[in-house]
N, C-alpha and C positions, 0 to 999 in steps of 0.2 A: 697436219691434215685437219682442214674442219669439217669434216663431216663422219660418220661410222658405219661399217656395217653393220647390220643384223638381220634377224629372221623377218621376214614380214608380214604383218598384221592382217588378220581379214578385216578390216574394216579399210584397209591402204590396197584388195587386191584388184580394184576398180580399177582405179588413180596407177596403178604400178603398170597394169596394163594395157593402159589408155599412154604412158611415156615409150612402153617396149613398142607396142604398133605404131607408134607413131615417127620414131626413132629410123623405123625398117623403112617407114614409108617415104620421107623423108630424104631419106639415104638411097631413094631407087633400088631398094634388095625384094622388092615383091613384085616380080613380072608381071601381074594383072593388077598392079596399084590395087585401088579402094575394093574391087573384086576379087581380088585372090583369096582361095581358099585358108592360107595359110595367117592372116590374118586374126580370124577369129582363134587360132590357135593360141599366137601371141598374146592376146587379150585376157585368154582365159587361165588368169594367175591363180583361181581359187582351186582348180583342176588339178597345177600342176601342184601347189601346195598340198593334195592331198595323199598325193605318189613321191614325194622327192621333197626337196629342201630349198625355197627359195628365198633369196636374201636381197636385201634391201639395201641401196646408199642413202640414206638423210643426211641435212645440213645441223645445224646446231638449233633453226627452229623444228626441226623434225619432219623437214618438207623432203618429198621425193627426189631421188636425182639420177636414178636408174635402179639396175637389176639384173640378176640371172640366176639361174637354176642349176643347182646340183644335184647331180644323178649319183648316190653313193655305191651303186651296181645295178648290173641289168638288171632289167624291168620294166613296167610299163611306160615309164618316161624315158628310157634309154633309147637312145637311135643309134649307138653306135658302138657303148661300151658291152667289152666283153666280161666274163668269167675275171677276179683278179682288179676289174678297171672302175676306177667311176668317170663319171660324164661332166662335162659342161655344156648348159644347151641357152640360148635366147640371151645373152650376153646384150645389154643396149642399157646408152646414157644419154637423157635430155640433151641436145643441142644445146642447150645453153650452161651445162655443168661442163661440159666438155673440157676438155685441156686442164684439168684440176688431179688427176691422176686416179679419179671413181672406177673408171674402167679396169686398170693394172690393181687395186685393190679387191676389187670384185671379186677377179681372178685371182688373185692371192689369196681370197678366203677361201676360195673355193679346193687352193692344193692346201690347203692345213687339213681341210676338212678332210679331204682324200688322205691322205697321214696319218690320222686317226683311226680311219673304216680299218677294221683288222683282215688281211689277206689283198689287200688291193697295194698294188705295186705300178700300177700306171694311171693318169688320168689322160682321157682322151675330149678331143672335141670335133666338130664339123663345122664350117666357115663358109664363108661365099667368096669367089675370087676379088670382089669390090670392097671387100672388109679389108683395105690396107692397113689403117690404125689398129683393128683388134689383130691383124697378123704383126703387127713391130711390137704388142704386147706381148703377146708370147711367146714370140721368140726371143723377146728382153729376156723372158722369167726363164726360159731356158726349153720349151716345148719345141718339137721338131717335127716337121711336117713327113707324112706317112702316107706317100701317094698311093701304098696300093690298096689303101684301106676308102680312095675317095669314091664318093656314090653320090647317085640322082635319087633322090625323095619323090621324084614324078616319074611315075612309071610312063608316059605317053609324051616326057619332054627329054629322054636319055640325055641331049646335050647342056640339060642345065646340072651342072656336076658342082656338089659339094666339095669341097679342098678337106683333109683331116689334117690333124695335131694330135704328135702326145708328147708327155711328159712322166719321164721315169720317177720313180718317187723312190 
């Protein structure tokens, strides 16, 4: 592996946010492109640092290479986890790290983390049906999709539906 995880830096939450939006954008997962509300969400890593845990891939010179956030139990950055669960939310890796296995580490630190938190026995997440690569992640790592738990984040767009995952710990 050349690169590692860790926590990441406020002075990197620009730069990490500026790879997650851009990732989504990229990838066709924000219905209103450059307009979507949801956007500015992704961007705002300093936010979600200040509610949750969010980690970082760098290479060996210490350059970005994606990200995601861990929800260690409900709360104000959860969207899905319950009592018991933590979250994974904003999961994205540079196009051009890609294929280097950032993404299935991400995620792997993310179920240690969950392991850790005491009383949390599941970790959960929410996905777009277009996220094929981060669905053959998690289903490598052993997570199994939880249709009745999937939802629309748009209340005025019911058909755009998030797919869920969990993963028993």
């Amino acid at each position: 592996m050349d690169f590692a995880i860790r926590a990441v830096r406020a002075e990197e939450h620009e730069a990490l946010g500026e790879i997650i939006a851009q990732a989504y954008l990229a990838d066709g997962l924000l219905a209103f492109g450059e307009a979507d509300w949801y956007l500015g969400e992704l961007r705002d890593v300093a936010k979600r640092a200040a509610a949750a845990e969010v980690l970082a891939a760098v290479d060996g010179e210490g350059a970005l290479l994606g990200g995601v956030t861990f929800v260690p139990s409900p709360g104000p950055m959860a969207d899905l986890a319950r009592e018991g669960e933590a979250e994974i939310r904003m999961l994205a890796v540079d196009r051009a790290a890609r294929g280097r296995g950032v993404g299935e580490a991400l995620v792997r630190a993310c179920v240690e983390r969950a392991r850790g938190v005491e009383g949390c026995v599941r970790i959960v997440l929410s996905t777009q049906r277009a996220m094929h690569g981060a669905h053959r992640i998690y289903e490598r790592l052993g997570f199994r999709r939880t249709p009745e738990r999937d939802w629309s984040p748009v209340e005025d767009h019911p058909e755009f539906v998030l797919l869920t995952y969990g993963l028993e710990l």
